[in-house]
C-alpha positions in Angstrom: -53.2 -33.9 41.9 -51.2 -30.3 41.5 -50.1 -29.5 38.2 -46.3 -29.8 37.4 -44.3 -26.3 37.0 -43.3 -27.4 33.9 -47.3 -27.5 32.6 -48.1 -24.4 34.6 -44.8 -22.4 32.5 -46.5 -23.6 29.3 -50.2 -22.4 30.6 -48.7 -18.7 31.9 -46.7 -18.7 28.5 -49.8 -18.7 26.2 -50.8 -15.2 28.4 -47.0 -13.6 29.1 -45.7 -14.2 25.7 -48.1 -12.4 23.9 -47.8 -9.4 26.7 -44.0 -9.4 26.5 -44.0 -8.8 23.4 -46.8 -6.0 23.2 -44.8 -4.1 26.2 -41.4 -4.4 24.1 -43.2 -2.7 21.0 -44.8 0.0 23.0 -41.8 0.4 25.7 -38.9 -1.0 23.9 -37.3 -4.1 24.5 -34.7 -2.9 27.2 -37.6 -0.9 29.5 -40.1 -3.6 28.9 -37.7 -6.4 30.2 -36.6 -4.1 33.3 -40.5 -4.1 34.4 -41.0 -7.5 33.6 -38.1 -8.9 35.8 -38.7 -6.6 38.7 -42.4 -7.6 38.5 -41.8 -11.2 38.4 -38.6 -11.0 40.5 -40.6 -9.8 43.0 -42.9 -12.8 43.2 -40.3 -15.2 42.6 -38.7 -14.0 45.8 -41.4 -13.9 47.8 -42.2 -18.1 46.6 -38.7 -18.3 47.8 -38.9 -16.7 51.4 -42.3 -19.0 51.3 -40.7 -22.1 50.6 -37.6 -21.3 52.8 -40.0 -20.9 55.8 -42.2 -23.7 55.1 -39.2 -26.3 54.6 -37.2 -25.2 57.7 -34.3 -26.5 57.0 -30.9 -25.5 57.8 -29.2 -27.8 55.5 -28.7 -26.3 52.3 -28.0 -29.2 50.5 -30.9 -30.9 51.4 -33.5 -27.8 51.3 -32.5 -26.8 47.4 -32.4 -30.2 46.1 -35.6 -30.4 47.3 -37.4 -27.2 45.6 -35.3 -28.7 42.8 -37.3 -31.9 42.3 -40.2 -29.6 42.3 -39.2 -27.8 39.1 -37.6 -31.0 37.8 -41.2 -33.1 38.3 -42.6 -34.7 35.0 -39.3 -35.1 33.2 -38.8 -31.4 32.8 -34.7 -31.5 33.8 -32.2 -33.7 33.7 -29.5 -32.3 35.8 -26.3 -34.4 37.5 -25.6 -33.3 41.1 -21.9 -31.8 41.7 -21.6 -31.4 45.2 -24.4 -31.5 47.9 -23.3 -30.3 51.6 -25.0 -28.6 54.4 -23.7 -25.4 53.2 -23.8 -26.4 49.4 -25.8 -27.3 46.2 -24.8 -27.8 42.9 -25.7 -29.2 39.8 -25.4 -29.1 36.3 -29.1 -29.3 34.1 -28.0 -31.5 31.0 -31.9 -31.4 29.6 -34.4 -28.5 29.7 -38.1 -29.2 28.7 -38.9 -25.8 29.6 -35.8 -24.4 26.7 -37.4 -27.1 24.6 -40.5 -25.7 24.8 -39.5 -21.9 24.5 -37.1 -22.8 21.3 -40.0 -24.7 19.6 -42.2 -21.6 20.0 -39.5 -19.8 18.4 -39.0 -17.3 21.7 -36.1 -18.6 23.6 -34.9 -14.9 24.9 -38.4 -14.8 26.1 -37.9 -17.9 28.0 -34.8 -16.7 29.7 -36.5 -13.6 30.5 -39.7 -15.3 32.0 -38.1 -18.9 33.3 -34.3 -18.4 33.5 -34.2 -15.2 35.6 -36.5 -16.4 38.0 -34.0 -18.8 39.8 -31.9 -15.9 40.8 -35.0 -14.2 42.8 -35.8 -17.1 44.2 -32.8 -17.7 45.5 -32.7 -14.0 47.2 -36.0 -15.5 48.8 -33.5 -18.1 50.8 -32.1 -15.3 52.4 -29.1 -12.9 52.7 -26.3 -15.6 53.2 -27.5 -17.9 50.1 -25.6 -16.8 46.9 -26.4 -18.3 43.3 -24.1 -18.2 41.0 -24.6 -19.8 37.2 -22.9 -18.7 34.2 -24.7 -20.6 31.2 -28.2 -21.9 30.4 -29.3 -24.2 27.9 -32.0 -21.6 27.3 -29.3 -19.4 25.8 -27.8 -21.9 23.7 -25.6 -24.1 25.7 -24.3 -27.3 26.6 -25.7 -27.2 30.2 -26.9 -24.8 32.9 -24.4 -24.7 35.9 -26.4 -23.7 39.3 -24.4 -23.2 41.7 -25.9 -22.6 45.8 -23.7 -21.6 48.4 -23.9 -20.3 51.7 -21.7 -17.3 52.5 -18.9 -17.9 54.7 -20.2 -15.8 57.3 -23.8 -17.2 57.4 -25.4 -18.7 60.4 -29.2 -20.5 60.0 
């Protein structure tokens, strides 16, 4: 049985929240988030060019809302699907174990920082023609996250 992403984030938080922290009082908390997103961006877009490869699937609907269940596995999201198309994915996350769990150790910015800001390098890992767009998260206080996936006009797969 593999370990849900939900229980890995709550392993890797026990190591990268006490490093966060350490590089934003020796680097300051702007330089210390810079390195920290381009380290993990990086690796979050290569698990997206992985997955994209592995799943082949030209369907965009159908390939995100897959990867989606992934993150979503053990109860860790409750989200309600907006539109799902070949060229489309989009959903709104109306519960957020992984905010839940960031909040209750009292580092929620931390969470964005290490969770939230992942989804956008992952996406990148689709490829060139798949655009994210989401302009809230629960992590950062509000109702809902909006994730939006769309395939540029011009994109051909």
């Amino acid at each position: 049985m593999t370990v849900s992403v939900i229980e890995q984030a709550k392993v890797q938080a026990q190591v990268l929240v006490p490093l966060v922290k350490a590089l934003q009082a020796e680097l300051g908390a702007a330089r210390a988030n810079a390195l920290v997103r381009k380290a993990l961006g990086d690796l979050y877009r290569r698990f997206g060019e992985e997955f994209w490869k592995a799943k082949n699937e030209a369907d965009l609907g159908k390939a995100v809302s897959s990867a989606f269940k992934t993150y979503a596995r053990d109860d860790a999201l409750a989200y309600d699907v907006i539109e799902q198309t070949h060229d489309a994915f989009a959903f709104d996350v109306t519960r957020c174990a992984y905010a839940e769990f960031y909040k209750a150790l009292g580092e929620p910015e931390l969470g964005f920082l290490l969770i939230c800001t992942a989804d956008f390098a992952t996406a990148e890992g689709f490829g060139p023609d798949i655009k994210l767009t989401r302009t809230q998260t629960i992590m950062q206080g509000a109702s809902h996250c909006d994730f939006r996936y769309k395939r540029d006009a011009g994109g051909s797969r």
